[in-house]
N, C-alpha and C positions, 0 to 999 in steps of 0.2 A: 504493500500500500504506500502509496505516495505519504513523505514526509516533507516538514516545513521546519523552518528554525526558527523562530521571534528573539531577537535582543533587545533587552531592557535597559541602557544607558540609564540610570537613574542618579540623583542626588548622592546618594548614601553606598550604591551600590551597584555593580550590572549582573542582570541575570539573563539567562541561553536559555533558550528552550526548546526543547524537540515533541516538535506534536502530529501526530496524524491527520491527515482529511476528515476522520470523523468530532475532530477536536477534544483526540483521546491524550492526553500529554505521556508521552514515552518515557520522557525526562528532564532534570533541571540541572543548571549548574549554577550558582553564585558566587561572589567574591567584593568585600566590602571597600571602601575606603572615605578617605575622609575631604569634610574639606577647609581649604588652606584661609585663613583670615590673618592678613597679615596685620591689620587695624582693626577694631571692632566695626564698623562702616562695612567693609571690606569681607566679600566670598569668593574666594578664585579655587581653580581646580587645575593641575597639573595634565594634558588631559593625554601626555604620552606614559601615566600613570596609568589612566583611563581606558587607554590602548590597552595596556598589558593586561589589565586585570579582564578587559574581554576577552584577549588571546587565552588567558586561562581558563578561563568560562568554557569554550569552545574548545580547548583540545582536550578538556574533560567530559565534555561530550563524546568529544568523535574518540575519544579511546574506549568507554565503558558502551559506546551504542554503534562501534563499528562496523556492524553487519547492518544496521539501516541506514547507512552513508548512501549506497548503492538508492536507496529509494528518497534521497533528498534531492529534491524540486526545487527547494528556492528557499532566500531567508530576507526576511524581512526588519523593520527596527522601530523601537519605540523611543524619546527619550525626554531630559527633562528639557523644560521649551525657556523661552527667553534667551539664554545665554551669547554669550560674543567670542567666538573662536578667530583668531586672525592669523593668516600665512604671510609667505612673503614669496616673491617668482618663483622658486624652487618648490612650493607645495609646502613649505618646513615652517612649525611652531613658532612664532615669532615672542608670546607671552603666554601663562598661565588663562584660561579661561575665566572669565567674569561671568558669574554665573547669576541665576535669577533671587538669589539672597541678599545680594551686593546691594548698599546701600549710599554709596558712595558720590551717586551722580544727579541729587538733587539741583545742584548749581545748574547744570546743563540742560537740565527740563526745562528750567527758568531763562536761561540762554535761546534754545528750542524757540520756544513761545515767542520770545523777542522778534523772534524772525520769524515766523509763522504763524499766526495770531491762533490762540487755542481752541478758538472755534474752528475756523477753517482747518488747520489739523485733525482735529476729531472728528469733521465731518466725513473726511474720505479716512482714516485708518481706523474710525468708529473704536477711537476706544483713547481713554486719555494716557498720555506716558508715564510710567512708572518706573524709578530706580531698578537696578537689575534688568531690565528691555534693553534688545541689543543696539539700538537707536541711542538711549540716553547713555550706555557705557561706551559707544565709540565716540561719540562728542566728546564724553572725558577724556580717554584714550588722545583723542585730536588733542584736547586741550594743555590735558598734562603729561603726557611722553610722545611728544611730535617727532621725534627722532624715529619712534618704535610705528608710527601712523606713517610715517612719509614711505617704510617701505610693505607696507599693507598690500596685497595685491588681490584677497581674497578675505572676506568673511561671511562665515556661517555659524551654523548651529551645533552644540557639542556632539549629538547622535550623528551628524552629516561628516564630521573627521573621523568616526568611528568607520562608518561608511568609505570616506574616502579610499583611508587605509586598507579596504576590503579588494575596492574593485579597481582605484585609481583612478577615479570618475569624480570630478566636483562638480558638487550641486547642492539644490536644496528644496525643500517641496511648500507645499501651500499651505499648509500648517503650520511648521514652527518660523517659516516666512512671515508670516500674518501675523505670530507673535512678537516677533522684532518691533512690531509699529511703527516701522514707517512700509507700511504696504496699503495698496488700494481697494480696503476688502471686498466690495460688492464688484469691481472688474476682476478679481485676484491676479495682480499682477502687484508690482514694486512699485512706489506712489512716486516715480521719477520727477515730478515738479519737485517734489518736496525734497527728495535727495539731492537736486541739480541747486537748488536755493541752502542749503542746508552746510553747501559748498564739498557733499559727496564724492569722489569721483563713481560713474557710472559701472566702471567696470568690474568693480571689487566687490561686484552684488552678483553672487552667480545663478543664471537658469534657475529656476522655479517652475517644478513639476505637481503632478498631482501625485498623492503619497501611492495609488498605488499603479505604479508606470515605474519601468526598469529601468533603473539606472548603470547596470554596468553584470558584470561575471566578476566570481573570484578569481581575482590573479595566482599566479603560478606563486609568490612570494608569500600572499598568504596562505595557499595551500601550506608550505613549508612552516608557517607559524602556528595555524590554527589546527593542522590536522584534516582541514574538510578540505573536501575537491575541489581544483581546479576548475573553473568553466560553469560553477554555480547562480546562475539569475538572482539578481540582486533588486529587492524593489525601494523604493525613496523611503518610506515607511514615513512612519508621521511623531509628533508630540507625543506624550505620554496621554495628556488626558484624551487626547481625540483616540488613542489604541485600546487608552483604555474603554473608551465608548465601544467600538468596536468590538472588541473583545465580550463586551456586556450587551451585544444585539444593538445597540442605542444607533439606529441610523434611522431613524426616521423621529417625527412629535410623537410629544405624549407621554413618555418616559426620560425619569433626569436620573442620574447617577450620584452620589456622593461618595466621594474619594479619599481617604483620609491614608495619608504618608504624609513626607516629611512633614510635608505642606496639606491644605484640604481644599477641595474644590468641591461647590454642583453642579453639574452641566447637563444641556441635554442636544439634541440634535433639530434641525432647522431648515425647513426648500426655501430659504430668504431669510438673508442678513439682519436678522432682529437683533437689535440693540438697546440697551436701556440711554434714554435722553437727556439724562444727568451724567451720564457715564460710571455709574458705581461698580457696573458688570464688565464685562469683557464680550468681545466679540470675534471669534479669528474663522478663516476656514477652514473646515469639517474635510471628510476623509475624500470624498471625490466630487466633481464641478458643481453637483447641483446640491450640496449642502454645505450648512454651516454649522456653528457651535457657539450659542451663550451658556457664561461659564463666570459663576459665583468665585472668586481666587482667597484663599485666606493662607496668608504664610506657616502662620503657627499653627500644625495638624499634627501628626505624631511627634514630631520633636518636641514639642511642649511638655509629653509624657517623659521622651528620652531625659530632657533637663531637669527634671523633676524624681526621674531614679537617679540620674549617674551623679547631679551636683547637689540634692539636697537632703533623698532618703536614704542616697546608697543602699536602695535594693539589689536582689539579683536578676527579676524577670518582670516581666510584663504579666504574664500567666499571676504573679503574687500578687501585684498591685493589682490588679480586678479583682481575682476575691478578697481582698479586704475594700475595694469600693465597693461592690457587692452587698457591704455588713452595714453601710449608711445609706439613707431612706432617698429617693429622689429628691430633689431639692438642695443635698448635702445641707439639713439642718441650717438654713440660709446663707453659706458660704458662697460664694460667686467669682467666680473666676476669669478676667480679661485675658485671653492668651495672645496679647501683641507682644511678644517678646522681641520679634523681628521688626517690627511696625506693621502695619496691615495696609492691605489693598484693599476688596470690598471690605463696608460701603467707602472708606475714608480717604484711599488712597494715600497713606501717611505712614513714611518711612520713620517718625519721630516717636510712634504712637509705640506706647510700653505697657507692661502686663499690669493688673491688679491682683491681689484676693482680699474681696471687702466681706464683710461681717464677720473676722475672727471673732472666737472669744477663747476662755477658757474648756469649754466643752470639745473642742472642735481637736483632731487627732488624725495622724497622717492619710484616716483612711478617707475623712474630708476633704484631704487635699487632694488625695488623688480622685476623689471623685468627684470633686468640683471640676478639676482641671479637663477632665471628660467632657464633663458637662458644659465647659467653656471653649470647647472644640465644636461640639452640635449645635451650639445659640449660635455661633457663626455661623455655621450652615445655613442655620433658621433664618437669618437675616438675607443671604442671597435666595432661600426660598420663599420669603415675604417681598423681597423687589419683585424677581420674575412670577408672582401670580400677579403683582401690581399693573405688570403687563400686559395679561390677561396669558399668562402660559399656568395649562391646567397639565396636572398628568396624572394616569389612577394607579402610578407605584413609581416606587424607589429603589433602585437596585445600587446597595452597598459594596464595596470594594475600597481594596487596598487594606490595612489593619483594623478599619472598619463594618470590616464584613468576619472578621476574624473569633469574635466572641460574643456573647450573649448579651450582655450587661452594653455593650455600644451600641449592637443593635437594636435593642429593647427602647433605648435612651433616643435613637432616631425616629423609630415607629410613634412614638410617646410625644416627639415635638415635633414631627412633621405632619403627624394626623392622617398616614398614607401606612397601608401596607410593606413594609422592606421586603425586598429579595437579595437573596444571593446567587453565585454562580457557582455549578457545582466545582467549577474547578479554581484554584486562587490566584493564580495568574495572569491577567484580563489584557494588563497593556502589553503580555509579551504574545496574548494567543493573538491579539490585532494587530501585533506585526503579525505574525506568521502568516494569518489570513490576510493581512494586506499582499503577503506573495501570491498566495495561491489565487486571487483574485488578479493581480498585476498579471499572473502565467497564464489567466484562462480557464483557471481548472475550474470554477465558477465562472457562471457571466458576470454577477455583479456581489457588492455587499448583502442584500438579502438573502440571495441564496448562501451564499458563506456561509452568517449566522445560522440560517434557517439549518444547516446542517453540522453547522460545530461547535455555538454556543446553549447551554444547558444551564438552567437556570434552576433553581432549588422548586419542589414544588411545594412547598409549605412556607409562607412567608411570616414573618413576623409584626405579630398585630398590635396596634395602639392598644394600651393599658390604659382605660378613661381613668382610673384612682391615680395616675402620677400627672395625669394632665397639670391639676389646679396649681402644684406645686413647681411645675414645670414653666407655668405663665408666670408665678411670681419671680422664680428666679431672671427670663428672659427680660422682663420688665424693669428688673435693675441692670441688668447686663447690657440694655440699650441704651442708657442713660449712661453709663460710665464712663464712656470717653467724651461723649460731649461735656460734659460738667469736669474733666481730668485737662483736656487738650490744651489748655493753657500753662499748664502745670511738665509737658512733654515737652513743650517748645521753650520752657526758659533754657538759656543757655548756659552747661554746665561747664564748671571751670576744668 
């Protein structure tokens, strides 16, 4: 049976996956790493670190699954979106990655603006600029290491160098294109006025494909690195969240996903560029010409947990911190939890904005903490899930993914303040199974994304139902948690010595 590879280029990590046409997964590989802050502002990523730790991903496949080599068709890629990778004429790394945490580049949004009035900007890239966008970190880049910009020849997105390295093919697709923001979403093309004013040069923006259109074969070099064959079709593959859409069936209305890794998203899929007209949401393009994707962004999603085991409870697992959140009542006993650790995009757009936990007292005990902090991950959600019904986008379920689909206690706390049935997927993989089907769809082996789905994604058939008894307490906590940063935000922006 025909087999497919998906790689997960992620934040924290990359993972390989080997799965069948029936969207049966064969097998996985992973391999962690970290990343580089050279300032607190500052998130960069080494990304010929990045390389390797795919190249090990993959030759850990192709050694333990060497007899279904022979039936690999294609690999496809997911990864995290935002980021600014830059080359120089020779194809070669010219600096670490700025990745979509970086917070470094508010000066040049401001810059931006100067020169592109923020309406008119947002009209054609439908979406406003944010710290971390590959737009607002090459301005900086311009700005403060012109020596390192003058010999730029090429930039893209950190999954698209993973890719390079693959086929030796530069490009970059319509997805993590359109998250860069400077692109023209409803043409899906690169918003060249605004590059040519912006004082871009043209060329160093390469082709822009649709994610699933072949970009290239495995070269003979990386056969020798990874293990896999030579002569392998290669598709563009796309962002993580539009894979992970994919992956979750999500191509068509109706259904939104909620995402929770490092970072947490809601999204859902779109035949027309809907955007929210304040711009608190995101808008980029979806997996192939005739769709799109609005998309709830909240930085602080499972790292919030991670900073809260490894810097202040020094637990050992995740598994322990839930059941001891587990043992406090919804609500966390009125505890509330802001999780801007990073600053926040939805609603605020605000690299400044910092965490809370308001209503200590003496009663209150780590298992508060940690389940407030839970709970200060899903109110964010809830808040991109109260804009987009604002819009009038209904849908009659929710299908969980990423560490949010992983335990009971998260998705109980979704069902409970989304007011919607959860699903999950039977399998836990999602943005690496939408690559892989973005191959098999790129090769033909499908005609389109619904059949794909229709034959590889499996979704749980027992979903997880609102609990009306946690509702009440569930509104009160949301209702302080709304309020927090507006009545805080002056208190973000004094300037610290």
């Amino acid at each position: 049976m025909n087999c497919y590879i998906g790689i997960d280029v992620g934040t924290s990590g990359v993972k390989s996956l080997l799965m069948d046409g029936t969207g049966r997964i064969v097998g996985t590989a992973y391999e962690g790493y970290d990343i580089i802050k050279p300032e607190i502002r500052m998130a960069e990523q080494d990304m010929s670190l990045l390389w390797q730790a795919t190249v090990r991903t993959l030759r850990e496949l192709s050694s333990r699954y060497g007899d279904r080599m022979t039936d690999l068709r294609g690999i496809g890629y997911s990864g995290q979106m935002h980021g600014m990778v830059v080359l120089d004429k020779d194809g070669n790394l010219l600096r670490n990655a700025i990745i979509w945490a970086d917070q470094r580049s508010a000066a040049e949004i401001e810059k931006i603006y100067s020169i592109i009035g923020k309406d008119e900007y947002r009209s054609v890239a439908l979406n406003s600029l944010s710290t971390g966008f590959m737009v607002s970190s090459l301005m900086w880049l311009k700005d403060h290491e012109p020596e390192t910009f003058e010999k730029v020849r090429t930039v893209m997105f950190p999954k698209d160098y993973i890719r390079y390295r693959m086929c030796g093919e530069i490009g970059t697709e319509m997805t993590d294109a359109s998250s860069g923001v400077v692109f023209d979403i409803k043409n899906r093309t690169w918003a060249w006025d605004i590059i040519d004013r912006l004082g871009f040069d043209r060329s160093i923006f390469p082709e822009s494909r649709e994610a699933c259109e072949i970009a290239g074969v495995t070269t003979a070099e990386c056969s020798r690195e990874t293990g896999l064959p030579a002569g392998i079709p290669i598709a563009f593959g796309g962002g993580d969240t539009l894979m992970m859409n994919v992956g979750n069936g999500i191509i068509r209305p109706g259904i939104l996903a909620a995402n929770i890794g490092t970072s947490c998203q809601l999204s859902g899929a779109f035949n027309e560029p809907v955007y929210d007209a304040q711009f608190r949401t995101n808008t980029f393009c979806h997996a192939h010409k005739n769709l799109w994707l609005m998309m709830g962004a909240h930085l602080s999603g499972g790292i919030a947990l991670k900073w809260l085991k490894n810097n202040m409870l020094y637990m050992d697992s995740y598994d322990d911190m839930t059941a001891l959140a587990s043992t406090v009542p919804a609500g966390s006993d009125g505890l509330v939890f802001l999780p801007y650790l990073s600053g926040e995009r939805t609603p605020f757009n605000d690299p400044d904005a910092r965490g809370i936990y308001l209503g200590m007292t003496t009663m209150h005990n780590r298992a508060h903490l940690i389940r407030s902090t839970m709970e200060g991950i899903i109110y964010g959600l809830r808040m991109s899930k109260d804009i987009m019904s604002g819009l009038g986008v209904n849908c009659d379920r929710i299908i969980a993914a990423g560490g949010g689909a992983r335990g009971r206690l998260f998705l109980q706390m979704q069902a409970d303040n989304f007011g919607c049935p959860i699903y999950t997927n039977t399998e836990n993989e999602q943005a690496c199974i939408g690559a892989a089907l973005t191959a098999a769809v790129a090769l033909g082996d499908f005609k389109d994304y619904e059949e794909a789905c229709n034959a590889a994604v499996h979704l749980s058939d027992a979903p997880v139902l609102p609990d009306p008894a946690n509702r009440g307490r569930y509104d009160d906590g949301y209702a302080v948690f709304t309020g927090l940063y507006e009545r805080n935000k002056d208190f973000f922006h004094m300037k610290r010595s």
